[in-house]
C-alpha positions as CSV (number, residue, x, y, z in Angstrom):
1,X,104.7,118.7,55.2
2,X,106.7,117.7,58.4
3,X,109.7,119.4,59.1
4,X,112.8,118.8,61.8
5,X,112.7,120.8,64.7
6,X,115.4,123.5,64.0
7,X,119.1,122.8,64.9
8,X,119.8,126.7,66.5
9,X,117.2,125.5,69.4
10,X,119.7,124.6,72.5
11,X,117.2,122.0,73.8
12,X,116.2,120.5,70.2
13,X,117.9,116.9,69.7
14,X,121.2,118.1,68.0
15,X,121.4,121.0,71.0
16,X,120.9,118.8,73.6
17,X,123.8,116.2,72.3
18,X,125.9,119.1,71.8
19,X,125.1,120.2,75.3
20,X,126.1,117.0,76.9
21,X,128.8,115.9,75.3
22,X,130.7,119.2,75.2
23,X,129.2,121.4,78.3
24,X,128.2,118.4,80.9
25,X,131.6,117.5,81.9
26,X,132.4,121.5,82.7
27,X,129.2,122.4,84.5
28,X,130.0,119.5,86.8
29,X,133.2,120.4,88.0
30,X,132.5,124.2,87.7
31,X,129.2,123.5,90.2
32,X,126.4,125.9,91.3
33,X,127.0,129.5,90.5
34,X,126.3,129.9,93.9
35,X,124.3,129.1,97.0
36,X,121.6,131.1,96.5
37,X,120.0,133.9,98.7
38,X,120.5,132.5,102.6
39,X,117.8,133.4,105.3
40,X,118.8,136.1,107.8
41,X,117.0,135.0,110.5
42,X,117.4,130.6,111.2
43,X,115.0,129.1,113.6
44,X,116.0,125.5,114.6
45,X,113.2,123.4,115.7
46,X,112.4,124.4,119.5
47,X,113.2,127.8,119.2
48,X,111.3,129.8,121.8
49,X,111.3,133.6,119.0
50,X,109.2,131.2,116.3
51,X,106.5,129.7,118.5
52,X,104.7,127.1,116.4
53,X,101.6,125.0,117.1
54,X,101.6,121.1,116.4
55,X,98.4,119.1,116.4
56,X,98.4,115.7,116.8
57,X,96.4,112.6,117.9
58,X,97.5,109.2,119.4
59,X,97.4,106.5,117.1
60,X,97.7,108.6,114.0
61,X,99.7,109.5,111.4
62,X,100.5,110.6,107.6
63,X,98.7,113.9,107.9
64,X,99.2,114.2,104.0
65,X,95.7,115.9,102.7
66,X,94.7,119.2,103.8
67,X,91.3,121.1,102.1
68,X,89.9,124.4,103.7
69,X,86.4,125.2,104.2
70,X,84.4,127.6,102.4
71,X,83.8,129.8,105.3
72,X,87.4,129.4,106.3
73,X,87.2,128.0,110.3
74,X,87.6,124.6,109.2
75,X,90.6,122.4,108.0
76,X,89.6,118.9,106.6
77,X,92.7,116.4,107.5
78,X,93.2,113.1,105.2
79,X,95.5,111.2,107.2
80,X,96.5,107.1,107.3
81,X,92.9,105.6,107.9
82,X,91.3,108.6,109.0
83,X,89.7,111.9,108.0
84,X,89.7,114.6,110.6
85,X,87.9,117.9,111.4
86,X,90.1,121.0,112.7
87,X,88.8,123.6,114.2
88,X,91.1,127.0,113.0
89,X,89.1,129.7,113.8
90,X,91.0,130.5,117.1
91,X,95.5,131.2,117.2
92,X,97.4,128.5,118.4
93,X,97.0,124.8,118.2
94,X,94.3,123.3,115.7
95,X,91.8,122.0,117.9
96,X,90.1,118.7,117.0
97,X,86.2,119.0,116.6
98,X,85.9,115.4,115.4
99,X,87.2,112.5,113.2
100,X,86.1,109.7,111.6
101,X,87.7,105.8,110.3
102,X,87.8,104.7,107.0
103,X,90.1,101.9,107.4
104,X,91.0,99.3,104.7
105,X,89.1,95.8,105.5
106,X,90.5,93.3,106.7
107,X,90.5,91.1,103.0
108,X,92.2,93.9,101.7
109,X,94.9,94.1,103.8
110,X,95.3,90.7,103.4
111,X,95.5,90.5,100.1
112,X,97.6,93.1,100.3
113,X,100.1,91.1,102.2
114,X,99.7,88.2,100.2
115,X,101.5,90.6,97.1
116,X,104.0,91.0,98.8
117,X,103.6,94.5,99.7
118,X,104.3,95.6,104.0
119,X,101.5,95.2,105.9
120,X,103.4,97.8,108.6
121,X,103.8,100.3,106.3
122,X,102.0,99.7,103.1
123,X,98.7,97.8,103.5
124,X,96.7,100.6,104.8
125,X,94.4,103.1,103.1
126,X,96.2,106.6,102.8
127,X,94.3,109.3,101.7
128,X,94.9,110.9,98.6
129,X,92.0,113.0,97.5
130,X,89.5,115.3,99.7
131,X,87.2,117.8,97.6
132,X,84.7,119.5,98.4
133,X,81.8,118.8,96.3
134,X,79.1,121.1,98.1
135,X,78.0,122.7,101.1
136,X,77.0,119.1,102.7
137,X,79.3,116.4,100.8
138,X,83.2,115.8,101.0
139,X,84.3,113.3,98.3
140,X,87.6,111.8,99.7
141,X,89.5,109.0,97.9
142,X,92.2,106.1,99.5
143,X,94.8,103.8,98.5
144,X,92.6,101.4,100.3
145,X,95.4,98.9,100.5
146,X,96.5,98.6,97.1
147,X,92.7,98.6,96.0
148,X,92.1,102.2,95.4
149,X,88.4,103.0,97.0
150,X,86.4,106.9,96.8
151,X,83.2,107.7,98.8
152,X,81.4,110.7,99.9
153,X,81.3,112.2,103.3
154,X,78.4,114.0,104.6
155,X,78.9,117.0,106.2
156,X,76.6,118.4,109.7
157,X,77.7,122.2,110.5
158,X,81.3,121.0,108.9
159,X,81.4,118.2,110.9
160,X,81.9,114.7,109.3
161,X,79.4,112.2,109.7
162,X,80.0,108.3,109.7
163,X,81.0,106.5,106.0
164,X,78.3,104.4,104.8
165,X,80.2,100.9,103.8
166,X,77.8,100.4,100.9
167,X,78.7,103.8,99.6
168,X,82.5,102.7,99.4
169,X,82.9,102.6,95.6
170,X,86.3,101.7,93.7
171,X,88.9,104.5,93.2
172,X,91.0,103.1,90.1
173,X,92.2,106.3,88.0
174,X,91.9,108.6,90.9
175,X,93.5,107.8,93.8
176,X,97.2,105.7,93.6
177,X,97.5,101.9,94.4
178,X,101.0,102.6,96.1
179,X,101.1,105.6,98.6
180,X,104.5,106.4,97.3
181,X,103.1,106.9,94.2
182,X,102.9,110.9,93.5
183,X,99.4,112.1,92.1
184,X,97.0,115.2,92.2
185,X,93.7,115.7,91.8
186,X,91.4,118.9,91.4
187,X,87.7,120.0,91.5
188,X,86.5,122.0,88.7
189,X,82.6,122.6,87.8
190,X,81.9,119.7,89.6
191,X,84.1,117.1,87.9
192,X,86.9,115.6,89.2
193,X,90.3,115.8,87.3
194,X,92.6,113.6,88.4
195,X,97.0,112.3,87.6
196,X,97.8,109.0,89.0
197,X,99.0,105.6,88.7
198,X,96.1,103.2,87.4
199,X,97.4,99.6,88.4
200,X,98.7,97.5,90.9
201,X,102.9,97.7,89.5
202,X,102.9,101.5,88.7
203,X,103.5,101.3,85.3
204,X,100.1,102.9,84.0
205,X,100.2,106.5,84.4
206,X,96.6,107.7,83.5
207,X,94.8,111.5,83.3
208,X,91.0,110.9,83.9
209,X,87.9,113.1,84.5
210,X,85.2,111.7,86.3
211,X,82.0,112.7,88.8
212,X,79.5,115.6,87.6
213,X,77.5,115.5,84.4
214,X,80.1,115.3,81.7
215,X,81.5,111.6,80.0
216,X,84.6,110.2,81.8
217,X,87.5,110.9,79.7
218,X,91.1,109.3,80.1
219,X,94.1,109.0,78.0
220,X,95.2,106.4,75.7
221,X,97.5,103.9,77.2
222,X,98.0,102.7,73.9
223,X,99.0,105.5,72.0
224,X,101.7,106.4,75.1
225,X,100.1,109.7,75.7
226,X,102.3,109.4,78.6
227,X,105.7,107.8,79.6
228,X,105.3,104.7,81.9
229,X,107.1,106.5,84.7
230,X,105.1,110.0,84.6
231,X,104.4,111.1,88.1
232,X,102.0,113.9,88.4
233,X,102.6,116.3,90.9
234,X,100.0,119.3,90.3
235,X,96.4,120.3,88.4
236,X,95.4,123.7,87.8
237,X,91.9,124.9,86.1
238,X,91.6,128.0,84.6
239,X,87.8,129.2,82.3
240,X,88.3,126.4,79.3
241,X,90.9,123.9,80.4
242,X,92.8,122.1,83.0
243,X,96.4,122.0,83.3
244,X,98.4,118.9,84.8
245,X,102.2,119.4,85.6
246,X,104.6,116.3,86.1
247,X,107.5,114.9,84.9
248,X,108.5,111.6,83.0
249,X,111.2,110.3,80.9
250,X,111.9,112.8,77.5
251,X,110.3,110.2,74.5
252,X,111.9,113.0,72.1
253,X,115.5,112.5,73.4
254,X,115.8,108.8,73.3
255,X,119.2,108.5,72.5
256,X,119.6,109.2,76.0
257,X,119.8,107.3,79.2
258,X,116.6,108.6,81.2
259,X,117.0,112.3,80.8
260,X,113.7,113.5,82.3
261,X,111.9,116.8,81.6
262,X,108.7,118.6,83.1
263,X,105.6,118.8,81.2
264,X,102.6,120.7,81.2
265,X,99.4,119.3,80.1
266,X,96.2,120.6,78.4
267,X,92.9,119.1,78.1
268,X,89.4,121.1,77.8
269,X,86.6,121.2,80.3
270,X,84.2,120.2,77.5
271,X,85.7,117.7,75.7
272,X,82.9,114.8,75.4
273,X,85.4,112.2,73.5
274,X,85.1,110.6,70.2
275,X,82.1,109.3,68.3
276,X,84.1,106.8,66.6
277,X,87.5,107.5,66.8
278,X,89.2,108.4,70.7
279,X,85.8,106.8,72.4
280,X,85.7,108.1,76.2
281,X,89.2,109.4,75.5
282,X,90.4,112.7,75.2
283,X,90.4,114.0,72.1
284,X,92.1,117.6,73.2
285,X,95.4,116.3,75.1
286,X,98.1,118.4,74.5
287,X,101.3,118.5,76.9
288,X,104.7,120.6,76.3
289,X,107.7,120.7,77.8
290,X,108.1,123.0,81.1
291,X,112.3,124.7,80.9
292,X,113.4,126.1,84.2
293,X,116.9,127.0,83.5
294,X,119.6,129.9,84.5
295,X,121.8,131.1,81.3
296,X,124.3,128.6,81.0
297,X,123.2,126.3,83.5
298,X,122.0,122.2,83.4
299,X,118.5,123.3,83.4
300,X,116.0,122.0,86.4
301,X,114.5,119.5,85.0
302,X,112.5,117.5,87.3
303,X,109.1,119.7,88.5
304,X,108.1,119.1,92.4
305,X,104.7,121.1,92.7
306,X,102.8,124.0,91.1
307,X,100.8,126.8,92.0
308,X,98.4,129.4,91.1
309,X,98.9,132.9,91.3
310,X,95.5,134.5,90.5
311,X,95.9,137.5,87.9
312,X,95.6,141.5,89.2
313,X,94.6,144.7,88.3
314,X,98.4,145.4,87.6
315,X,99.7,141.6,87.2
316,X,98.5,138.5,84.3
317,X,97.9,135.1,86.0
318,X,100.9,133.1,86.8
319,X,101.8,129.5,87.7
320,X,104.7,128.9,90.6
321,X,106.6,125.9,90.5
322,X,109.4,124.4,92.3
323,X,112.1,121.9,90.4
324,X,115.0,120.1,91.2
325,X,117.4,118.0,89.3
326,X,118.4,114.5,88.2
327,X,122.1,116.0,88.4
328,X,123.9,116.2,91.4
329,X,126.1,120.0,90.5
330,X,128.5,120.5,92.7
331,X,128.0,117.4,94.7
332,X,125.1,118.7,96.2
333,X,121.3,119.0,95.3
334,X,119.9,121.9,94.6
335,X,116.4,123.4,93.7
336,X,114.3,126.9,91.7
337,X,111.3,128.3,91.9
338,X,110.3,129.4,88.4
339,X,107.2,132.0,87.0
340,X,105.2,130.6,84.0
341,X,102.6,132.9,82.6
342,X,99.6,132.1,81.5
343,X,99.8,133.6,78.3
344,X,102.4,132.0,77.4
345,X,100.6,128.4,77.9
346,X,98.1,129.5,75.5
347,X,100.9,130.3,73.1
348,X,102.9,127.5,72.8
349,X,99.6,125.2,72.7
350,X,99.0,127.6,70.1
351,X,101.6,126.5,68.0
352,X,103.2,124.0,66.0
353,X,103.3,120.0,66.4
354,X,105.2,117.6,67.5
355,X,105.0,113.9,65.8
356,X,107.2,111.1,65.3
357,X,108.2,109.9,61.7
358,X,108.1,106.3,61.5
359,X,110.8,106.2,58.8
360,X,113.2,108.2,60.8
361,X,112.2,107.3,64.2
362,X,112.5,110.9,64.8
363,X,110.8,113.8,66.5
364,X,109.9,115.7,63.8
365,X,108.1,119.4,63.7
366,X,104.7,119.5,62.2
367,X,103.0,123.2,61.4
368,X,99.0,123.8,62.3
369,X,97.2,121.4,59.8
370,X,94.2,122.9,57.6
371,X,91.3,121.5,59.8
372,X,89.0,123.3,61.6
373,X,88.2,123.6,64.2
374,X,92.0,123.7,65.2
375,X,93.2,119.9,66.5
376,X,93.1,120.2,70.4
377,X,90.6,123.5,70.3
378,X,87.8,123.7,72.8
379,X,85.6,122.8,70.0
380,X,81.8,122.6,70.5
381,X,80.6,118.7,69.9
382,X,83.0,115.6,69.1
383,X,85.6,116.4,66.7
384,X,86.1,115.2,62.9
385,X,88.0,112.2,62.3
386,X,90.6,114.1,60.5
387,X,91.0,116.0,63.4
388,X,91.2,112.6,66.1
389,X,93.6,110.7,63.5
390,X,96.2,114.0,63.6
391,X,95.7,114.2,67.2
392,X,96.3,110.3,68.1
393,X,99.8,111.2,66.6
394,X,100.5,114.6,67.7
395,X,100.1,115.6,71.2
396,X,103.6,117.3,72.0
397,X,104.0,121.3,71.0
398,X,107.3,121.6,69.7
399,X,107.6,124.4,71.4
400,X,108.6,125.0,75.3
401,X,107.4,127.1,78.0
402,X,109.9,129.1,79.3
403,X,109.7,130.2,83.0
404,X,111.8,132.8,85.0
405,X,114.0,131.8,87.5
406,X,112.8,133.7,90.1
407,X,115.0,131.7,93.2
408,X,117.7,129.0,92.8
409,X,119.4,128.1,95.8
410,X,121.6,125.2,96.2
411,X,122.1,122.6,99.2
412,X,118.1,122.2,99.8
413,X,115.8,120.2,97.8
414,X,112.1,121.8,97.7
415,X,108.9,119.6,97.9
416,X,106.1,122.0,98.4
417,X,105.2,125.8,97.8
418,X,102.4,128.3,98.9
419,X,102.2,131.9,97.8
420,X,101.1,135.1,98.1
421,X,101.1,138.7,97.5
422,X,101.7,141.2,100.2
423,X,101.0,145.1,100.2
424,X,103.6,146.7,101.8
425,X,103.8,150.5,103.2
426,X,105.0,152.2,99.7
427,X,101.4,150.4,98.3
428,X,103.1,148.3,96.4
429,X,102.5,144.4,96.0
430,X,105.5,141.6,96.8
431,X,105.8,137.8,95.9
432,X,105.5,136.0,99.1
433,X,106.7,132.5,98.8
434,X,106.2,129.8,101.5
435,X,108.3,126.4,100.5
436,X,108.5,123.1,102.2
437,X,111.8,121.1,101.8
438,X,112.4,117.5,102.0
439,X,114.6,117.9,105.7
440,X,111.5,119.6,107.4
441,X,112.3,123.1,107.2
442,X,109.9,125.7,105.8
443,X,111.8,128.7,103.8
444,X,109.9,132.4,103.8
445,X,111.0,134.4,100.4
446,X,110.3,137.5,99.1
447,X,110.5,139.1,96.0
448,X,111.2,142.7,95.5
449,X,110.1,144.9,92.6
450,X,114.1,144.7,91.3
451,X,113.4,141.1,90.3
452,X,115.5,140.2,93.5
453,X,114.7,137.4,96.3
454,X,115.3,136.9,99.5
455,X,114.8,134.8,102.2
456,X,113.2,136.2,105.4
457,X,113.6,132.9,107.8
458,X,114.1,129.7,107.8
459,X,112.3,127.7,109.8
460,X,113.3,124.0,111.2
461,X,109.8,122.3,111.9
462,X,111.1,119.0,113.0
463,X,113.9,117.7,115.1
464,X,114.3,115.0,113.4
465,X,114.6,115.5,109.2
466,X,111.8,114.4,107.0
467,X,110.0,116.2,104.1
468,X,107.2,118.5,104.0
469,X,104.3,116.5,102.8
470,X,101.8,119.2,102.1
471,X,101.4,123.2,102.4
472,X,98.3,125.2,102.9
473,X,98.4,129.1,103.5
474,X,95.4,130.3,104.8
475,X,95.7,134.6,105.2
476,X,92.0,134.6,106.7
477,X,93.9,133.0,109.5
478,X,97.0,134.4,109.0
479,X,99.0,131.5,109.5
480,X,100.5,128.5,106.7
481,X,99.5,124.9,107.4
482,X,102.5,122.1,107.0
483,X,101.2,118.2,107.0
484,X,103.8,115.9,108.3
485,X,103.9,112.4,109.4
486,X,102.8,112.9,112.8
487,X,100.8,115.7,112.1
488,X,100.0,119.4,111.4
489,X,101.9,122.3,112.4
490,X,100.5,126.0,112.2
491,X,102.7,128.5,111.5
492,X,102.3,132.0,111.9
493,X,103.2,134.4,108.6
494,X,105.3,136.3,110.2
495,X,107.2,136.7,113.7
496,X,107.3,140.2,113.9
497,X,107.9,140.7,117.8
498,X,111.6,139.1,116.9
499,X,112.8,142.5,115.5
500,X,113.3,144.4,118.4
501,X,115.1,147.5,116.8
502,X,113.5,149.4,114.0
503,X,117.2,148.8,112.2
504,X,116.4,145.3,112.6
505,X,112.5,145.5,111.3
506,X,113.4,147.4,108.6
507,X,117.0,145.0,107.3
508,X,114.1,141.9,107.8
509,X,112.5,143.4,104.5
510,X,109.4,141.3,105.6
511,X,106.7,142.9,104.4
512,X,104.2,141.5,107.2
513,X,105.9,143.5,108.9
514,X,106.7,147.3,110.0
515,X,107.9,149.6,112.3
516,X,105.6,151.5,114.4
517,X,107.5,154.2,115.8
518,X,104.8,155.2,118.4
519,X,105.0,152.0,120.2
520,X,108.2,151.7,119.1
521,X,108.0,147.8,118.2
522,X,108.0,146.0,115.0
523,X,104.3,144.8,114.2
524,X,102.0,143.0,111.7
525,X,100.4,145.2,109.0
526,X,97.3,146.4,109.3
527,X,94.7,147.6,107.7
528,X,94.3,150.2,106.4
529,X,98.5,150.4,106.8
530,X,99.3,153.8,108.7
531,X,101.1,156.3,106.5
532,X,104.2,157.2,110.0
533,X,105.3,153.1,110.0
534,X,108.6,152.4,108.9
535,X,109.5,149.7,105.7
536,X,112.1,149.5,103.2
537,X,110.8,146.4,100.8
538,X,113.3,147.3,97.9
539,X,116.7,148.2,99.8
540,X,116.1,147.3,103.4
541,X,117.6,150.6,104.2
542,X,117.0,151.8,107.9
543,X,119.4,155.2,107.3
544,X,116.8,156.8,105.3
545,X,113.4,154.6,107.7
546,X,115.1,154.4,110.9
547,X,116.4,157.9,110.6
548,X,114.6,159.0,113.9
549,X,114.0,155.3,116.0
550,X,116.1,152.8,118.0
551,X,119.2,151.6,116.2
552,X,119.6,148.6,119.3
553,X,119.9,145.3,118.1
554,X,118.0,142.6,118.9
555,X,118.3,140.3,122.1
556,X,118.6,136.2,121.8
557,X,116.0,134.9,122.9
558,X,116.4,132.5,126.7
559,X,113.2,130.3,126.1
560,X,111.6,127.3,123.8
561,X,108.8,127.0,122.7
562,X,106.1,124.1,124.7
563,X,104.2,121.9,122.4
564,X,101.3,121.1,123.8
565,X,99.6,117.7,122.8
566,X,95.7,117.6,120.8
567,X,92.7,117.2,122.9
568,X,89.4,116.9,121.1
569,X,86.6,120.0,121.5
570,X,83.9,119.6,123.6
């Protein structure tokens, strides 16, 4: 028997009108509870002590798609009308091995126009998808002027040979019709699982698996799976499913004026659809609310990107994600980073139902039916009907997934995230994140074992502000990879030369970075990490590690940094 959600819960429908009415107003004018952690060291763009690398080509632009390699020496570049080759295997300044067109026709672009869409900015093909299906085929997908088009690219010694026009096949359902238009798309067992827009006005959101053996599957339009305005920002496959973040407007909290929320989304590698009911549909689509909040805080409710953090000996699997907000607190923007476990996915997707009563016209919570398998189960072979009739209704847990805060910071919205974990002289790990903000900068934070962060740099990668359109951290190379609109930058991990004190290595709490008290410089990590350098991760305190070295302080630098154009490799 269905049951309403409980009132206690702070975001069920009575808590979140309580919240609002009575909370809203004094959040507001009480604003953030605080800036955040601030970066000790600030690079502004030019500044000779971070010497970054920019490659770009004449005539190009929107560097937006970035894929490594398997060996690692090669960085595959989807920009506006082009896919490029970069050569990474050597420090400084990609270096351009080759690159080939894949331009919208001419009738497209024309047709294009004739919608009234730009035909300066929009009527172009942006790349959206590059994959690597094998060791000899790229699959890469385009906007293709507001016709979505996919083809494969053949690969020679990981260079890209010429596309075949009469391989050009349409793209609807995996790549956007409007470059705006946020998507994602991931490879897993040779199937493509892609989160896009699926017409021409943007009102079709769609989730569909296509390429390798299995049935293409998508969700039901009909059945409003999803919102009309859910924007996918993020897929992630673990051993039995695939999990798609985004946000769209909250269906459960109608009574309100466009109150979004982050989801999480859950469908099974082996789903094969329905025999009679759900044909070429998913019959395991499950999605839950994502809640990034502080105690007492609006919560961040509006998810920018996700990430990976592959589980440990000592540590479970967890997913990174930025957020943001559709409130302005303080009169200023401001953004989190927030840790979702694994486990904790499984759980809540575990659990009890979501379903709207028709009588009511309310969100009402359902317990686990008696059918097995288990609605939404990784099931062997099409499920019953029984099974597909409950799921057409119910595909929202009632429950959330909680994440931990793990860095708020007001005044900086972030777009993009990377991380990592670091060994450090003690032996023990640390949380490295890389994040991309929508002014240009690139932020370096670091989490200590006391649950702390805090920002190592801050780095300003343009002069003139505009967002970070992609991240790729690559620790073979030692370096993280930023796409922009006129092209990539490489940027070291760390900039350890800068500290020329061990007071000042140590107060960095970078843990690239040590003090090496026989050349008596601060240096990158190596390995194995030699038991007389100097680090402080958890205190940053150079009384106890400096206690015999330099206490100087560091000098400013006189120089900036030369940006050197691309030239292609011969």
């Amino acid at each position: 028997m269905a049951l309403l959600a409980p009132g206690p819960d702070p975001w069920s429908l009575p808590g979140l009108f309580l919240f609002w009415l009575f909370l809203l107003p004094r959040l507001l004018t009480a604003g953030a509870a605080g800036q955040g952690p601030l970066p000790r060291v600030i690079y502004h763009a030019g500044d000779g002590r971070r010497v970054l690398s920019l490659f770009h080509q004449k005539g190009l632009q929107d560097f937006d798609t970035l894929l490594l390699s398997g060996d690692g020496g090669t960085l595959y570049v989807g920009a506006r009308e082009a896919i490029l080759a970069l050569n990474i295997q050597d420090p400084g300044m990609p270096k351009l091995k080759n690159m080939i067109p894949w331009p919208a026709s001419d009738q497209k672009k024309r047709e294009c126009a004739f919608k009234k869409k730009s035909n300066e900015t929009q009527c172009f093909n942006f790349i959206r998808v590059l994959v690597s299906l094998n060791a000899t085929h790229l699959y890469t997908c385009g906007t293709f002027a507001f016709s979505p088009a996919c083809t494969f690219i053949e690969l020679q010694d990981s260079y890209l040979m010429p596309i075949s026009q009469d391989k050009v096949v349409e793209g609807k359902g995996q790549s956007p019709f409007d470059p705006a238009h946020k998507h994602t798309a991931v490879l897993a067992d040779g199937m493509l699982y892609s989160g896009t827009m699926n017409n021409f006005l943007g009102s079709e959101p769609i989730l569909i698996r296509t390429l390798g053996p299995q049935p293409v599957l998508k969700t039901d339009n009909f059945l409003r799976w999803l919102q009309p305005d859910a924007s996918f920002v993020a897929a992630i496959p673990s051993t039995h499913f695939v999990y798609f973040f985004f946000e769209e407007t909250a269906s459960e909290f109608e009574f309100f004026e466009k109150l979004h929320t982050s989801r999480v989304a859950r469908v099974c590698k082996n789903d094969v659809g329905g025999d009679k009911l759900l044909q070429k549909k998913w019959t395991t689509f499950l999605k839950a609310q994502l809640l990034c909040a502080q105690p007492g805080q609006l919560p961040f409710n509006v998810v920018r990107h996700a990430v990976l953090l592959p589980a440990t000996a000592s540590a479970d699997a967890r997913v990174y994600a930025t957020f943001s907000s559709q409130w302005q607190i303080g009169g200023t923007r401001s953004s989190a980073v927030c840790a979702f476990s694994l486990k904790d996915f499984r759980r809540v997707f575990e659990g009890k139902y979501k379903g709207l009563d028709k009588e009511t016209s309310r969100w009402t919570t359902y317990g686990v039916p008696e059918i097995s398998p288990r609605p939404g189960s990784c099931s062997v072979g099409p499920s019953s009907d029984k099974a597909l009739t409950f799921m057409k209704d119910h595909f929202l847990m009632d429950e959330q997934v909680v994440g931990t805060p793990v860095l708020v910071k007001s005044g900086v919205e972030y777009t993009r995230l990377a991380v990592e974990t670091v060994q450090g002289v003690d032996g023990h790990s640390h949380l490295v994140m890389y994040l991309g903000t929508t002014t240009g900068s690139l932020h370096k934070a670091v989490g200590s074992g006391n649950n702390s962060v805090h920002l190592v740099e801050e780095i300003q990668l343009f002069p003139e502000p505009e967002p970070v359109r992609n991240l790729l951290l690559v620790p073979a190379q030692g370096a993280v990879f930023a796409g922009s609109s006129r092209g990539i930058w490489r940027v070291p991990r760390a900039n350890c030369s800068v500290y020329e004190s061990c007071v000042d290595c140590v107060l960095a709490r970078d843990p690239h970075c040590a003090w090496d008290p026989e050349s008596r410089t601060c240096r990158l990590l190596p390995t194995p990490i030699p038991k007389s350098w100097r680090q402080d991760m958890e205190q940053g305190n150079p009384r106890f590690a400096c206690a015999t070295g330099p206490v100087g302080r560091s000098r400013q630098p006189q120089s900036r940094p030369e940006i050197t154009p691309a030239r292609l490799e011969t």
